[in-house]
N, C-alpha and C positions, 0 to 999 in steps of 0.2 A: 411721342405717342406711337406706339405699334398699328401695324395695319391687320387687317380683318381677313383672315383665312380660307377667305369660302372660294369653295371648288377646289382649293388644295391638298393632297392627300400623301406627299413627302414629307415624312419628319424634319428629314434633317434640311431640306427647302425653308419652310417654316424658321426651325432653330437657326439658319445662318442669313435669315432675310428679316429678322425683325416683327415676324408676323407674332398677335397674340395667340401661343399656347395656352391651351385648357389642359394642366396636368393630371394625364391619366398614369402614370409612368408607378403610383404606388397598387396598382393591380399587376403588375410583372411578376411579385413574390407572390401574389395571392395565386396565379395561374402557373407557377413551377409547385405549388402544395397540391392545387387542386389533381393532377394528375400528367400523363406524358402525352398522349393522343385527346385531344381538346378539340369541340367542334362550337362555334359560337353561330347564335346566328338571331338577324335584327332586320326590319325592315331597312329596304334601301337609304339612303345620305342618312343614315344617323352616325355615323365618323370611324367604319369599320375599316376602309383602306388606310385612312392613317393610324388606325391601331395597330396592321398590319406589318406596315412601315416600321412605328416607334420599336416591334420588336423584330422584326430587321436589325438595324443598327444597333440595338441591344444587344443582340448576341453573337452577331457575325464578328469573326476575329479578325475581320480586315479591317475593323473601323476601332478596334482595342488603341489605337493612338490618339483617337477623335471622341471618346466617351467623354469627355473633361470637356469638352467644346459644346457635345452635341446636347449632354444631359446635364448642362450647369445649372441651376435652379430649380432641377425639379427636386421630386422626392427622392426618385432613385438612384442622385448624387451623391447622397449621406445612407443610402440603404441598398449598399452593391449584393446582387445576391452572389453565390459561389461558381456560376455559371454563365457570367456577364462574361462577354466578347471569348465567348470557349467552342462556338460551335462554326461548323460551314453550312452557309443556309439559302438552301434552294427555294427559288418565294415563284411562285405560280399566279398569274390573275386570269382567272379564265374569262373575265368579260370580253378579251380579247381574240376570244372563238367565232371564225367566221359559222353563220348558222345556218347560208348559201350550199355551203359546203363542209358540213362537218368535222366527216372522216379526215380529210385531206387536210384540213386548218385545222384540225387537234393533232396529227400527224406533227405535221410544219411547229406548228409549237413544241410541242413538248421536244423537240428534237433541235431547237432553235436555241431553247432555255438552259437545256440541260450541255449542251454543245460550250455555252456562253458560260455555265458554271466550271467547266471542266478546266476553262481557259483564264477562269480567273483564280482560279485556285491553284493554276500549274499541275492537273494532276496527268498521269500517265493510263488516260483510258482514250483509248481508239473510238473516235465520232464511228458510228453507222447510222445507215437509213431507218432501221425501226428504233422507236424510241423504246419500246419493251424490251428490248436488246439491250440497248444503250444504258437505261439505268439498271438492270441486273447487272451489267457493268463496272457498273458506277457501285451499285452496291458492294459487288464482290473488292475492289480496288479499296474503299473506303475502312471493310472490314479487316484486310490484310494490311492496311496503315496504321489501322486502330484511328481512327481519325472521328470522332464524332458527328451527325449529320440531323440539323433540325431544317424541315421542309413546313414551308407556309405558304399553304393556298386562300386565295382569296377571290370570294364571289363565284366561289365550285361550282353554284348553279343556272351560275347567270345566263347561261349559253343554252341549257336543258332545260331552263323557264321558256327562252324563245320558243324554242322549239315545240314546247310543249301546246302554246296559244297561235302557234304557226303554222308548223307542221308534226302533228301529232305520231306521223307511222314513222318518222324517225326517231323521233325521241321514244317511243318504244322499241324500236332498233339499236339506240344505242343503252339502255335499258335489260334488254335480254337478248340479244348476238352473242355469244358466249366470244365470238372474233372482235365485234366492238372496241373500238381502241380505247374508249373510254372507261369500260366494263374491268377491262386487261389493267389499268394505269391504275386504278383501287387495289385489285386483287394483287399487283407486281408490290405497292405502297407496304400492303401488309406482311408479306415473304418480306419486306426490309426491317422489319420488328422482329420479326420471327429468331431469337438464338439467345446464347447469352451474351454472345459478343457479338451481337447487332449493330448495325453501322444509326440507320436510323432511329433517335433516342426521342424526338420529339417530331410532333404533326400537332400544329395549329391549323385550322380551317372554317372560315366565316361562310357567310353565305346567308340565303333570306327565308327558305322553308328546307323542313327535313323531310319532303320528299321524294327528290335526287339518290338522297341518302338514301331512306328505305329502301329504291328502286333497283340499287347498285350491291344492297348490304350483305348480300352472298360472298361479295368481293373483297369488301373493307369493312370488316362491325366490329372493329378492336376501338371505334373513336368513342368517347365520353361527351354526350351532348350538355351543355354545360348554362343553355341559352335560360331555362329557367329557375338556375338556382337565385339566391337570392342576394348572396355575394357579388355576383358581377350585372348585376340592375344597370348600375350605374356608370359599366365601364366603357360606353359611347353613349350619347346623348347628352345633356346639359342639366344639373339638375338647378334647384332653386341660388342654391348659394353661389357655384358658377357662373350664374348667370346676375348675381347682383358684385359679382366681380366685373363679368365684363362692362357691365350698367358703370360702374364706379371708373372706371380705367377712360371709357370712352365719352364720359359724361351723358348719358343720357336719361334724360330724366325718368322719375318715378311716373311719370300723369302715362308710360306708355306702359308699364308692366300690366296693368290689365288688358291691352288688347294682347300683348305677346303670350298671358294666361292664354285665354280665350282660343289665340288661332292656332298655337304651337305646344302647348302644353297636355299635360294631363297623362302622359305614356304609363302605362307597368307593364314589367316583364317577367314579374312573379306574385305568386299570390300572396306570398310573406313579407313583401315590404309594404310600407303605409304612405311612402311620398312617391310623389310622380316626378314626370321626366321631360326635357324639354327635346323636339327633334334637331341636330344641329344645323343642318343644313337650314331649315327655316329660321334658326334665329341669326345664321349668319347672312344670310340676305336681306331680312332685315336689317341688320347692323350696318350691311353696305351701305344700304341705301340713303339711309340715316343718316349715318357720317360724312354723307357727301354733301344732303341734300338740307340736311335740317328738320326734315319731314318724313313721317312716313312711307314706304311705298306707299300708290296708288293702286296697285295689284296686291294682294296681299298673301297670296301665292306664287310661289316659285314656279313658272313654268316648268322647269325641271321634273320637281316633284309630281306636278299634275300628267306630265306625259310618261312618269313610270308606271301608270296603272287605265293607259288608253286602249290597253287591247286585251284586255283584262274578261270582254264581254263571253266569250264563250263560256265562263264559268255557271253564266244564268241563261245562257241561251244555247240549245241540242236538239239537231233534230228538229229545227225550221220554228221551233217553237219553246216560250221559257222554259224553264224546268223548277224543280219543289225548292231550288237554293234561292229563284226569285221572291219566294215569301218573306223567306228570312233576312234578306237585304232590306227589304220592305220594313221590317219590320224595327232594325238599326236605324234606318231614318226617320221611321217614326216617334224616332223617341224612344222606344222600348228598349231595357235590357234584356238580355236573350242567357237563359240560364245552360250550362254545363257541369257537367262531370267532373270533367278534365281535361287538360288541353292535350290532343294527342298529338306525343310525338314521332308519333314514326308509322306514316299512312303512305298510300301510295301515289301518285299523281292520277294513275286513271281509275282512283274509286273515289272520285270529290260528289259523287251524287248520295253520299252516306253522311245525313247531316252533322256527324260530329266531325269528320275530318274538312266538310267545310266552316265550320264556322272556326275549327282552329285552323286554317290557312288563310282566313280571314284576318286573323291576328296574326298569323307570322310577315302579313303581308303590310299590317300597320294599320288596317282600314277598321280594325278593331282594338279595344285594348281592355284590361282586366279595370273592372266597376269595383266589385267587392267579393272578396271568397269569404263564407260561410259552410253549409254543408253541401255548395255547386259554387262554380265558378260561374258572377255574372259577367257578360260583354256588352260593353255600350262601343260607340261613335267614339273618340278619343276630344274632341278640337272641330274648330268650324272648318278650318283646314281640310279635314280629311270629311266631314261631313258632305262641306262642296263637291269631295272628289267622287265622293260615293254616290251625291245626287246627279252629275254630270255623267257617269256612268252608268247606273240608271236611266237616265234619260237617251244619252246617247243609243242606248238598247233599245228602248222604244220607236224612239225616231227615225234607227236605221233599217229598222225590220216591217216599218209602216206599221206598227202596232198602234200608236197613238201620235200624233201631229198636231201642232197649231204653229199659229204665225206669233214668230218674238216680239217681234215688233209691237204687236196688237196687244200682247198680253203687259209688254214694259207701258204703253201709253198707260192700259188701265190704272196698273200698279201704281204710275205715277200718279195718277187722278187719288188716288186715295192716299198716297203720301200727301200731297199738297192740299188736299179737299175734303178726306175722309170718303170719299166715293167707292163703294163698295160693288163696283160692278167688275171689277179683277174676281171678285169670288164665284159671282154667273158668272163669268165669261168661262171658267176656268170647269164650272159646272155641264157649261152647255157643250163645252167640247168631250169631255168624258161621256158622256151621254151619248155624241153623235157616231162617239169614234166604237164600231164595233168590233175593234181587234184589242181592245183593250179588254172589252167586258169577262172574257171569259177566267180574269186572273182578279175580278173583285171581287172577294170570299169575305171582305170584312171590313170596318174601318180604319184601318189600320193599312190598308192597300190604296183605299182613297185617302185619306188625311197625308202620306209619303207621296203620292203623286203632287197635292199643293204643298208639301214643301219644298220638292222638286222644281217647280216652276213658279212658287214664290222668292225662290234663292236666287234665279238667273240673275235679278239685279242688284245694284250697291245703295239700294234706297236702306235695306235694312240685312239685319241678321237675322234667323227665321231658325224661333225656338221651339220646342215641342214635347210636350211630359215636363213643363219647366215649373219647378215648385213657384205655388204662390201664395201667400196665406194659407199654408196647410192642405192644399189644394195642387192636382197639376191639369194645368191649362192646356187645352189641347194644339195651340200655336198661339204663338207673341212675335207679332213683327216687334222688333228692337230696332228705334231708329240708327243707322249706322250713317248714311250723308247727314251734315248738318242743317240741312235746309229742307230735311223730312218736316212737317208738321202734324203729325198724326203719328202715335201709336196703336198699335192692333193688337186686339184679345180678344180669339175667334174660337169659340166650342161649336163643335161638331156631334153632330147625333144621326147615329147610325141602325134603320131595321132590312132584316134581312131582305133580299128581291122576292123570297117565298111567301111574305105575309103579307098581309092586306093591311093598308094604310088605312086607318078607322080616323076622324076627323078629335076625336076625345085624344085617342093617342097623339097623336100630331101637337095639338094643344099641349099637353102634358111635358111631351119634351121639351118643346120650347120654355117653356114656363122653369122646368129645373134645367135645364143649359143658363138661361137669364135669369137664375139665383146662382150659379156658380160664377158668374161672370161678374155679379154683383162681388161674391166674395172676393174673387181674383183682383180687380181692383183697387184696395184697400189695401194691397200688402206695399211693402215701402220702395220696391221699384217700382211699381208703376208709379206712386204720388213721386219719385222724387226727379219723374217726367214730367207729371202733369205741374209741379212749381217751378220747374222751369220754361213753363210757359204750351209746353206741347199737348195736344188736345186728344184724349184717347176715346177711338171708335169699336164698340165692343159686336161683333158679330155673331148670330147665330145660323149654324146650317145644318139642314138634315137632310140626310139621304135613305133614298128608298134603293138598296143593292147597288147600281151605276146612277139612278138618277136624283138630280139634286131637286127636292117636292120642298123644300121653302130657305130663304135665303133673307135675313133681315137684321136691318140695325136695332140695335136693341138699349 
């Protein structure tokens, strides 16, 4: 039996160590049609450095004696295209950017790499101190050998993302310095295309949002961005059938393919495909885990993955205070899909207070993913996965700004009383704090900002999965605790009703709403997950709450 891949991102590590490969290797032909300058770009661990890798070894002529070794099995061993192991190829990861020090660690690189090419190829170009120097160099030499030259960077933005949530007047520095070494290294890229007998014939370039790109694209706008055609959907990530390969190889059973739906599933990355996509990095940590243990992780997130998006808060917070993109996160975990246009591609990093280039960096970033296109593209949540990560982030925002505060502890006992009792004082409790806390109030415009705050802080624990908008008998419930530990006893099916803080609470009203809250609750019920809880024995407590603006004016089991 092969072993499980995760955190690895050498191909040919992989091919001579026995690990299972997922053959991506018949999108190689598809990417020498689609065009020469190609720009891909995916949320982080969905398996772009080892695509990067795979076409490394693909094309570099040093390894033309090792293709028969490196690529035995896959597709691309029966489907050579005419360009296999023809090129010399410069591969760049820019994760590797100190962000301490920019200037000086992009210097140091580029001058390190390119130093290391020149030596491996035997060429006759003189190292210098500037790397602008050095690869006009390099170019001129290449074109007077006639030597072909394909360059692959990967994770172009990794370094300008830091920067971006770190130090902001740099990364506008290196942005528009017209000196910027970084600014220079695009524009020098595109003079290497430039002729007919241009040295560099190919640039592949990964990375997580296009706007780096934009910011830079005075320098380098000859690249094809290629992320949302519909052809390469699938050419990192996992889809269904992949994934009941690896199921099959590793034996693991079918009873676990619905939680691996649920937390890892559901991706698109264009609006013209119809199936989704699994993230890899999550299902190969689960697989780890699995395969050692027998059992599920107990985490069911990657740490990894949850600290890719920990500093992420400036995006909803400027200026000592949220800002208009806080609604709309709001509004993602509440369940809601959130309608577009079209996903833009090419914005800038410092205009993210224009809501369409945030909610598409939202999805370049994975915390979003494509619902259904019709005549607007809608964006849901993708996975509980990413749900938690968004509620954590959210919260963390609160928390840290003293916007809104409670004690965990206090709020996990409640929770539990009502897993094991039905006790419904998690929903006061949860009540009385939004009410007390006055830094919250001035950002509840609706229900939809309170009903995200209790999914928020009904999520923090693993009593349950915590649903919201979730079809049910024709019907969508405004939250469904889903018991997720086995020793929950109680299901939750809680509708929420909301009047504005402007109007006056009239005693008829009040009545009124509870009355059709507790006929929908009624319908909710009756549809066949919840009875195919309650025959298993677990006992469902149906909640009504209504809010007046921040304060919750009735709270009952019903």
């Amino acid at each position: 039996m092969k072993k499980i891949a995760y955190g690895i991102s050498d191909f040919k590590v992989v091919k001579e160590n026995n690990y299972y490969l997922i053959d991506k290797t018949n999108f190689i032909e598809k990417l020498e049609n689609q065009g020469r300058f190609l720009m891909f770009l995916r949320p982080r661990r969905f398996g772009k450095s080892l695509l990067v890798s795979m076409l490394e070894y693909y094309y570099d002529s040093n390894y033309k004696d090792e293709f028969e070794t490196l690529f035995n099995g896959t597709y691309i061993a029966t489907h050579k295209t005419k360009e296999v192991n023809s090129y010399l190829v410069l591969k760049f990861d820019f994760s590797a950017i100190d962000v301490l020090d920019v200037e000086n660690s992009f210097k140091l690189y580029l001058i390190e790499h390119i130093a290391s090419f020149i030596q491996k190829y035997k060429l006759d170009v003189k190292i210098v101190d500037n790397p602008i120097n050095l690869l006009n160099a390099l170019f001129v030499h290449l074109k007077e050998c006639n030597q072909p030259l394909y360059i692959l960077i990967d994770e172009y933005d990794n370094f300008s993302n830091k920067l971006l949530l770190e130090k902001k007047g740099n990364y506008h520095k290196i942005i528009s310095d017209k000196t910027a070494m970084f600014k220079q290294f695009f524009t020098t890229l595109k003079s290497g295309t430039t002729g007919a007998e241009a040295p560099l014939k190919r640039i592949f370039i990964t990375g997580v949002t296009p706007m780096t790109s934009y910011d830079v694209t005075s320098g380098f706008n000859i690249g094809q961005n290629i992320s949302l055609n519909p052809n390469f959907n699938d050419m990192v990530g996992i889809t269904e059938n992949e994934l009941h390969s690896l199921q099959s190889h590793f034996e693991i059973k079918d009873k676990n393919r619905f939680l691996l739906q649920e937390w890892y599933n559901h991706y698109k990355f264009s609006e013209n495909v119809t199936h989704t996509i699994y993230n890899t990095d999550m299902i190969l940590y689960f697989l780890n885990h699995y395969i050692e243990f027998q059992v599920p992780p107990k985490e069911l997130i990657d740490i990894n993955v949850r600290s890719d998006y920990s500093k992420l808060r400036d995006i909803i917070y400027t200026n000592g205070k949220l800002n208009g993109n806080f609604q709309i996160l709001n509004s993602f975990i509440a369940g809601e899909t959130i309608c577009l246009e079209h996903l833009v591609q090419d914005f800038s990093a410092l205009n993210l207070s224009k809501e369409e280039n945030f909610k598409s960096l939202l999805f370049y970033l994975g915390l979003v993913t494509i619902d259904k296109s019709e005549m607007d593209i809608e964006l849901k949540i993708p996975n509980e996965t990413i749900k938690r990560i968004d509620i954590d982030f959210l919260k963390d925002v609160l928390e840290m700004e003293n916007i809104f505060n409670l004690k965990t502890s206090e709020l996990t006992t409640y929770l539990k009383e009502f897993a094991l009792n039905g006790d419904i004082k998690v929903f006061e409790y949860l009540g009385e704090k939004i009410k007390e806390s006055s830094g919250i109030r001035d950002y509840i415009y609706n229900e939809q900002t309170v009903k995200s705050m209790y999914l928020a802080y009904l999520s923090l624990s693993s009593y349950y999965v915590v649903k919201s908008e979730l079809e049910l008998n024709k019907g969508f419930a405004d939250i469904f605790l889903r018991p997720f530990n086995p020793y929950v006893e109680y299901v939750g099916l809680v509708e929420m009703k909301y009047i504005k803080r402007t109007k006056k609470v009239k005693k008829e009203k009040l009545k009124k709403l509870v009355e059709e809250a507790t006929q929908q609750l009624e319908v909710y019920e009756k549809d066949s997950l919840i009875t195919e809880f309650t025959n298993q024995g677990k006992k469902l407590q149906k909640v009504v709450m209504v809010f007046n603006g921040w304060e919750m004016i009735k709270c009952q089991k019903v």
